[in-house]
Each structure stands twice: as structure tokens, then as C-alpha cells.
N, C-alpha and C positions, 0 to 999 in steps of 0.2 A: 488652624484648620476649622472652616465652619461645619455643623453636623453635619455628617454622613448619613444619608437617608433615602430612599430608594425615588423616592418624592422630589431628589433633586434633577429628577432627569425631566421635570417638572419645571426647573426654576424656583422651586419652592423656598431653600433655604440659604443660598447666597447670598454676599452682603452685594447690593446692589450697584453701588459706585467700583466695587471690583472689575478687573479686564476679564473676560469674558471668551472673545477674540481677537487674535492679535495678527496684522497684516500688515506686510510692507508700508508704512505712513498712515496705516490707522489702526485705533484700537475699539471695540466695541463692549459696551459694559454689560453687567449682565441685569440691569433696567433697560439700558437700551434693547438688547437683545428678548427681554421679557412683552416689552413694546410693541419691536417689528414682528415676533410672532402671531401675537396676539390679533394684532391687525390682517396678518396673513389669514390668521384661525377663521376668522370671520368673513375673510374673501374666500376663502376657499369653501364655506358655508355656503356662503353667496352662490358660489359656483356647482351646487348641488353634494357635496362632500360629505357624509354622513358618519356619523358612531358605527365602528365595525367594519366599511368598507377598506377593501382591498386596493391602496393605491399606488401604480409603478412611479416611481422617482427615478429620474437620470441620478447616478451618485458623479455628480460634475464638482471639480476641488473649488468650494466656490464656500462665501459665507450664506446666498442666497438655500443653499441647499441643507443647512443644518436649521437653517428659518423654516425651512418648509417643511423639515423634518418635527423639530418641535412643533409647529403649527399642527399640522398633523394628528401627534400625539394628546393635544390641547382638546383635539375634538373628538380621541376616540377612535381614530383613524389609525388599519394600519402601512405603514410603508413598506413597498414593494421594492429593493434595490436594484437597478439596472444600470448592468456599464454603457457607457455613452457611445461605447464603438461597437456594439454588437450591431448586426445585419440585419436587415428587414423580416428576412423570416423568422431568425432566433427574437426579434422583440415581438413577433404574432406570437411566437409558439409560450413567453413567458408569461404576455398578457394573459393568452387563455389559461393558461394550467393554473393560474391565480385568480382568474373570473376579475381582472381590472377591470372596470367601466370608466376609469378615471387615469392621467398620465401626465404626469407633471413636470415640463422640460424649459429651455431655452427657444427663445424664435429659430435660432440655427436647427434646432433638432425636430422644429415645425415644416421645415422648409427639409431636410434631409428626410424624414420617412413620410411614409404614407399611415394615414392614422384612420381605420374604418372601423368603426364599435364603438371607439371611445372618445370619451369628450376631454381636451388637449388643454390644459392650464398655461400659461406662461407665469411667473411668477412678479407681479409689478412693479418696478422701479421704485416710481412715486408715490406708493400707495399713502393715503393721509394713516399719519399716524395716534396712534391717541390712549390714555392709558385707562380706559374704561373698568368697572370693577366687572373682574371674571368671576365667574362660577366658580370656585375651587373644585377641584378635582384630585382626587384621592388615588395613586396607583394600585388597582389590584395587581398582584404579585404575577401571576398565572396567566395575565393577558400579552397577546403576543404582539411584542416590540416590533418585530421588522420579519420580513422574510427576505434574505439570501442567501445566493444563488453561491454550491459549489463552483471551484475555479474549471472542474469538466475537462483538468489536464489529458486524464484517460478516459474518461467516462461520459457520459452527457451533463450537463449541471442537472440538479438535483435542486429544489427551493428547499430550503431548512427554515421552520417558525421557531422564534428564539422568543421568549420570554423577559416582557424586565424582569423578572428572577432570575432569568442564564447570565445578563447583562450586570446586574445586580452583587450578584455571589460570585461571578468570574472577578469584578471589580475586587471587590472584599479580599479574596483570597491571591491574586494579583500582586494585591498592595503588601502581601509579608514579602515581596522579593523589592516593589519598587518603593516602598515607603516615600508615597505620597506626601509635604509637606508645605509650609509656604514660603512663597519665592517658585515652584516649579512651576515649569512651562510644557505640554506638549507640543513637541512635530508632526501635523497628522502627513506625516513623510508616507504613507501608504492610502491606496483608492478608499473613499470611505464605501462603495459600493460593495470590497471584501471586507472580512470580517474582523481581518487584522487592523483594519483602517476606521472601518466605524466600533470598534470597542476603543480605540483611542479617543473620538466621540464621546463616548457615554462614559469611562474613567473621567476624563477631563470636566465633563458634570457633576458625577458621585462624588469628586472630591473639590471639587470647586478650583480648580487649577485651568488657568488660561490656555487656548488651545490655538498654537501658531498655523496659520492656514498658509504653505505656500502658495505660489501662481499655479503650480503642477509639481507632479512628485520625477519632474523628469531631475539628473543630475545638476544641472547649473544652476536650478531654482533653489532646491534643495541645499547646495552650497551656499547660495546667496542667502536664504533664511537662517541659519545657522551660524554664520558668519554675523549679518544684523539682528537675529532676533535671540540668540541665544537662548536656546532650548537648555529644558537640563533630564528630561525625556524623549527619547528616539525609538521607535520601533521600522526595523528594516528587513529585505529579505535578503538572500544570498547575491543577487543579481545588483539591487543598489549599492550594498556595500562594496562591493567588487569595484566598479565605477570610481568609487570616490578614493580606495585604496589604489587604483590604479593612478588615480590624477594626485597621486601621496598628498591627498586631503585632510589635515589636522583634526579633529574635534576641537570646540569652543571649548576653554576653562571650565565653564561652568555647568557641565554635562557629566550627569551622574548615573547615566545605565543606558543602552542599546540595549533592548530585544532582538534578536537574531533567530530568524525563522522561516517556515515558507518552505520546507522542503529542502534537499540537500546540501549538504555545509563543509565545505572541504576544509579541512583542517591549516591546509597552507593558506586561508583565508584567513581563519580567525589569529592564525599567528602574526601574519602581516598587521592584520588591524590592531592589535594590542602595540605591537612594534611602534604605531603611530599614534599610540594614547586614546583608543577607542574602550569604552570599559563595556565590554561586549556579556551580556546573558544569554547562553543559546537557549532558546524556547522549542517545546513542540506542544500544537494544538491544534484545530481544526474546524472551520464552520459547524460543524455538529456541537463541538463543547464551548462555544462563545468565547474562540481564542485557547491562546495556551495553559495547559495543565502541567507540563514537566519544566521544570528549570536548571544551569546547567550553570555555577558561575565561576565568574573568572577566575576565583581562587581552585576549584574545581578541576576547568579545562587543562589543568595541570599533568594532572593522574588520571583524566577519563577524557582525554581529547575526542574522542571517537561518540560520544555518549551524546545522549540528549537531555540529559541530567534526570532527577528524582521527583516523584510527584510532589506534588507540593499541597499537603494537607490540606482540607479532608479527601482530595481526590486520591482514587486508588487505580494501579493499572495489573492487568494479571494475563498472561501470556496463556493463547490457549491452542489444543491443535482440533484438526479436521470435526471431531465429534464437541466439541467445547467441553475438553476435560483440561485442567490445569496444569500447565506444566512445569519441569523445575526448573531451577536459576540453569542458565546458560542454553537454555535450548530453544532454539527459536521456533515461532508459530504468531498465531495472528494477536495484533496487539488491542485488548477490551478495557475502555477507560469507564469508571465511575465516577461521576461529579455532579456538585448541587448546581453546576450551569449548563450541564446536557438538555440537548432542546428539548422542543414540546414531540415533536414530529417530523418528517418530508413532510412538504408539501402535499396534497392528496392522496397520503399511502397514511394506513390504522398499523402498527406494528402488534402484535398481539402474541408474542412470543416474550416471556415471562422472565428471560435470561438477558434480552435484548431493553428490555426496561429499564434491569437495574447497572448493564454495561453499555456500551453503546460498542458496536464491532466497526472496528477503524479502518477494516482493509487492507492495514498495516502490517508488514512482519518484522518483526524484532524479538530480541530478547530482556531478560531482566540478570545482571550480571548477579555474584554474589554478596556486594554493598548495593544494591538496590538499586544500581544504577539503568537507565533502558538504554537501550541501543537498537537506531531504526536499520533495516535493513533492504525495505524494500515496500513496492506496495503489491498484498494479493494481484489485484486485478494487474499486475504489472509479470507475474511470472510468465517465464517460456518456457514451455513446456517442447521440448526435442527430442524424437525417437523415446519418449516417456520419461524425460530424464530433465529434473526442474532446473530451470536457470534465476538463477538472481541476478537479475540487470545490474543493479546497485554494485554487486561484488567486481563484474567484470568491468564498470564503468572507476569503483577504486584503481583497479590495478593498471586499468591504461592510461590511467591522470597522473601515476609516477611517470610515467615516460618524459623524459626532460623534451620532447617536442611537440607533446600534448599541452595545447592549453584549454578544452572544452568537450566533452565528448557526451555523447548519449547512447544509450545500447536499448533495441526495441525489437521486436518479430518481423520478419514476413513470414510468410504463409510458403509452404515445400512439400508437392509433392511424395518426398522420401521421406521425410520426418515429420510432418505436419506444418512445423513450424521451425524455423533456422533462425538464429543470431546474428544479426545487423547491429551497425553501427555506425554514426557521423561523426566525426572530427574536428576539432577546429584547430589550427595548428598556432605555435608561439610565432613572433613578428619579426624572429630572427631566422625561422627556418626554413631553409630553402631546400630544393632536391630531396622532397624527403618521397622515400618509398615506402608503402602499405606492409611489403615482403619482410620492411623492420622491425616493424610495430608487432607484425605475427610472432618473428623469430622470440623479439622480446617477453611476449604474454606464453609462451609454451614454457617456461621456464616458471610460470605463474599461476596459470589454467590449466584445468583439464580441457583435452583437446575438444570434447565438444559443448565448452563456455566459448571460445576464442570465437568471435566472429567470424563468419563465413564471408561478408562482405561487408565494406568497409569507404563510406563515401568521405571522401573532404570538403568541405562545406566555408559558408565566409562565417558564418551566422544559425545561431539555432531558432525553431519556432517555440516563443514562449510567450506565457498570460502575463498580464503586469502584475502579476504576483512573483514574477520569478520562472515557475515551474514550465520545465522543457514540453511542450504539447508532443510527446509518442504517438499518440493516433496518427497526427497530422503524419508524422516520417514515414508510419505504416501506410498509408494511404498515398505519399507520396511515392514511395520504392515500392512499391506492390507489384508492379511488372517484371520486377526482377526474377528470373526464373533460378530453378534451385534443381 
């Protein structure tokens, strides 16, 4: 392993004939890769790009986009991430609240928005290459890496500025569960625009390990990569792995950890996956802490299938309720992470609360068992609150997924007259079941729930609305069922 040093996200210390990236029928070294940046650094100079500036990047699964990335950082520049399918008005609304003057895309994505403010890069094919001596550049720890954007399952996205120290010391502390060595490969099998995606990024730099880029993180790509390029690092969400256990998809020999994360994890998943020689780590972490902080493993999932496993030193997590007083093992309240990779800030918000400094409040509810283990239960901003009387989604959403003709479900609010707020839910049903009635599923869950968890109403559906991270979009249902009267 060559040094590990915060400078390599730099290119600073790898050995230079090493692979770099690795892509179906080519590989790129990490001189070449120090090259084509380089050259970018200086068109994008060219193109008015300044030390300090705020610049939006499509995160497109491409080699040109971690070119432009490092190019970028070469200058001082920071990158702005943006998913490549978001809508005209969410790319005005990210521009602004970033102050981009500057946006860095593909000709398709020239030709798809409309672009007024800002001056539109395309990144050049041909550009002449050449290995000119650069300016060395030294990273301050405290300058911020990239800004993105929460997944905004429930909420609006949120821009988060992360630090090469989040990126850094998430790496470092990371590596006691993946033990980094050589010969690894990663799969950057997730968008690098989330965070799960581009700290596979910036590990595969920290430690100098080649970084497999597929076509897309869609399933068949992802098989195909896997298949020829044998990864022996995976990080996936519930929703991919599902897909590939569905198509009883193998893992390669040579694959020595899955990350498992992204929000809810059903247990009959990771059981299937192990079934089929997947060596699964459940994770939880979140664009605030630059990726996962809790880990969960397979020797683990044993005796705490339910859990999201134990922080993983130095980070600390402590369960607090409504006034943020501490509370004890087994009692659930919101879940408050400490780590040396919590960001700098949101985006345009000062936080100046003194408690929020040294934890960051996740939103989260869960508890801490009595081996220290957590267990997620829900998100704050996700409770329903009925006739005064709180619902945990999460819980009612466990107990309808035992139904043997449940294969998907979400549980969300509308809005009721009588109670404020009522208990919905959608469905998705297994592919063998037919005639099935709603009047079943109630009968079943009163035997499970108190009667007012059980959903009041109850749609069947083909398909659920979710981000490519996974995570079910709930707004989208409440907004879609909102007519339903109560």
C-alpha cells in the first residue's frame, strides 16, 4: 500500500504506472489520470474558473467526471454535485443557493436545460495533453471538498459542505472494517453525485486502490462489471441488492465486503444474500457524516439481525429525547452522531447551537440496545402523528412485510379532518398472488397493531416512487393520495 495521505486526493503519492481506472477494455493509470486532469485544470482556467469558486458538476457515471473533479480540486475549485435527472427548476433552485456562476456537463445536458446566469463548460474529448510541471498544492484539511445535496426522500435537499477532513477521517476510520490492501478494486456501483458514491471516490484515492467505473449503476451493468472486472469492494443499497438476489446473482470469488445501506434493510434480504455468498456489512451513515459511521457484520447479523451495528471508533452515537437529555439503553429517541468526518455546515444556514456542533442530530429514531448495539426505527420528520397518538411508520411497515403476500410496502400520512393526520399505505404484492383482498391484510395486522397503527387506507400499487439511492419518496405518496378524504 502506498502512503496514505490526505494529499492523495491530489494524486500526490501513487505509484504512477498503477491502474487508476478501470473500465470495460480500458484501464487508466494514475499518470495518465494525473495528465488528463491537469490539462482539464488549465481549460477550465481558460474558461474563467477560479480558486474558491462554486462549481455545479453533473455526477454522470463517466471517467470524464472524476477528471473534472480532480481538475477542479487542482485549482482550488469547489464542486457543486448535481444528479443529471433533476428538472429545470430544481437545477435553478441548486445553482442559486450555491451562487454557481459556473456548470459543468455533457452536450446532451446543453441541449436538455436551459442555462441563464451561467457560463456551461462541456468537458473536451481531445483536449492536447501534456505533462507540464504544476504548481504543487498542498491540501488544507478544513477546505471544503464538494457540496452535496441530501437524497430530499422527505424533506427538500439540503446542500451539505464536506471537507477533505470529512472525506479524509471517514476514509481512515472506514478502513478498520474494509482493510484496504493491494490487489483491491472498487465498484463505484452507487451515483457519485450521493455520498455513498463519491466517498467510494475519494477511498479509492486515500488508498490508492483502482476504482471500476461501470456504464451505470443500473443491474445488468453492474453484473457485467463484476462478472469481468472483479471487484473485491462493493458498496450497495437495499434496492440494488434486492435486484441482483432476485436474478440469484453470484458474487465474484474475489469480493471481500459489501457495504449495505441507504435506509431500510429487511432482514429477509440480507439472509437471502449471504445464502448466495454475498459477505454483506450493514452500514448506517449519512451525507452529514461523509458516509457510514455504524457497522454491522456478518459474523454479527447473527445475534442482532435487526441492528445497524456499533459505532465504529472514534465516532460516538447517544440517543436523546425531546429536550436533548440522554437516555438509557433501550429507549428510543432521536439518534445524535459525533465524528471527526461531520461536515463543515448546510449549505447557507450558521448553526450556533453548542450541542449541535459537537453531535450532529440525524433526524433519526432509534435506540442503543444493551451491547451497544443501535437500532434504526424511523425518521423524526417521518412520524404520524393521529388523534395525538405517534405512529412509527417503520414499525407498522415491519409487520406488514411478514405477510406472505406482501412483497413492498410503505406507510405515510394524509392529512384528516378527525385526526389531523391518518395512516396510509401502498403495497406491492408477491408475483404469485392473486385475488388478494385489503379486508386480509387488516384482519392479519389487528392481531399485530394497535388499532390506530393499522392503516386506514391501503392502495396496491405496480411500483414504488424512490431516489437512486433506494429510499421510498413519502412526500411524493402524500401528495399523490391527498384527495383522499378521511
Amino acid at each position: 500500500m502506498d502512503k496514505i495521505s490526505i494529499n492523495n486526493f491530489l494524486l500526490q503519492n501513487q505509484l504512477p504506472s498503477a491502474p487508476a481506472i478501470i473500465t470495460t477494455g480500458k484501464t487508466c493509470t494514475y499518470n495518465q489520470l494525473a495528465i488528463k486532469s491537469g490539462s482539464i485544470k488549465k481549460y477550465f482556467f481558460e474558461q474563467g474558473v477560479n480558486e474558491n469558486d462554486f462549481v455545479g458538476i453533473f455526477g454522470e457515471h463517466t471517467i470524464e467526471f472524476v477528471i473534472s473533479v480532480l481538475a477542479l480540486w487542482k485549482l482550488g475549485a469547489i464542486p457543486v454535485l448535481l444528479n443529471p435527472k433533476v428538472t429545470q427548476n430544481e437545477l435553478n433552485d441548486f445553482l442559486q443557493s450555491a451562487n454557481c456562476n459556473t456548470l459543468i456537463g455533457s452536450e446532451d445536458q446543453l441541449k436538455k436545460y436551459s442555462i441563464t446566469g451561467q457560463k456551461f463548460i462541456t468537458v473536451p474529448i481531445n483536449l492536447n495533453e501534456n505533462l507540464d510541471e504544476e504548481k504543487k498544492r498542498e491540501i488544507t484539511p478544513e477546505k471544503t471538498a464538494a457540496i452535496i445535496y441530501t437524497s430530499g426522500s422527505s424533506d427538500k435537499p439540503k446542500g451539505v459542505k464536506l471537507s477533505f477532513n470529512s472525506f479524509y477521517k471517514s476514509g481512515l476510520i472506514g478502513d478498520t472494517i474494509l482493510k484496504h490492501s493491494a490487489g483491491d478494486r472498487w465498484l463505484a456501483s452507487l451515483p457519485f453525485y450521493h455520498v455513498g458514491g463519491f466517498s467510494i471516490l475519494t477511498r479509492a484515492l486515500l488508498f490508492s486502490v483502482p476504482i471500476i467505473i461501470p456504464r451505470s449503476v443500473k443491474s445488468d451493468e453492474l453484473i457485467q462489471s463484476i462478472t469481468e472486472l472483479n471487484p473485491t469492494l462493493i458498496s450497495f443499497v437495499s434496492t440494488q441488492l434486492k435486484r441482483l438476489v432476485d436474478k440469484r446473482f453470484k458474487p465474484n470469488p474475489t469480493l471481500k465486503n459489501v457495504l449495505l445501506g441507504g435506509g431500510f434493510i429487511s432482514n429477509d434480504l440480507v439472509e437471502k444474500s449471504i445464502e448466495l455468498g454475498w459477505r454483506i456489512t450493514k452500514v448506517y451513515g449519512s451525507t452529514e457524516t461523509a458516509s457510514f459511521v455504524t457497522a454491522l457484520s456478518l459474523k454479527d447479523f447473527k445475534s442482532k439481525p435487526g441492528s445497524a451495528g456499533k459505532p465504529i471508533a472514534p465516532n460516538k452515537i447517544i440517543i436523546v429525547d425531546e429536550n436533548n437529555n440522554t437516555l438509557a439503553k433501550n429507549i428510543s429517541g432521536e439518534i445524535l452522531i459525533s465524528s471527526p468526518s461531520l461536515m463543515q455546515s448546510y449549505l447557507n444556514e450558521q448553526d450556533e447551537d453548542e450541542t449541535k456542533k459537537e453531535y450532529f442530530h440525524s433526524n433519526d429514531i432509534g435506540f442503543i440496545d444493551d451491547d451497544g448495539y443501535l437500532f434504526l426505527e424511523s425518521r423524526k420528520s417521518e412520524i404520524i402523528i393521529s388523534g395525538g397518538e405517534n405512529i412509527n411508520p417503520f414499525e407498522v411497515e415491519k409487520e406488514m412485510l411478514q405477510h406472505s403476500a406482501i412483497k413492498e410496502t410503505a406507510v405515510f400520512p394524509l392529512k384528516s379532518n378527525e385526526w389531523g393526520e391518518t395512516v396510509a399505505a401502498v403495497i406491492i404484492l408477491e408475483e404469485d398472488v392473486n385475488n388478494f383482498k385489503v379486508e386480509e391484510l387488516n384482519t392479519y395486522l389487528r392481531d399485530k397493531l394497535a388499532g390506530f397503527k393499522i392503516p386506514k387506507k391501503i392502495f396496491i400499487v405496480k411500483e414504488l416512487p424512490k431516489t437512486e439511492s433506494g429510499k421510498v419518496e413519502k412526500k411524493k405518496l402524500t401528495e399523490k393520495y391527498s384527495a383522499t378524504n378521511f
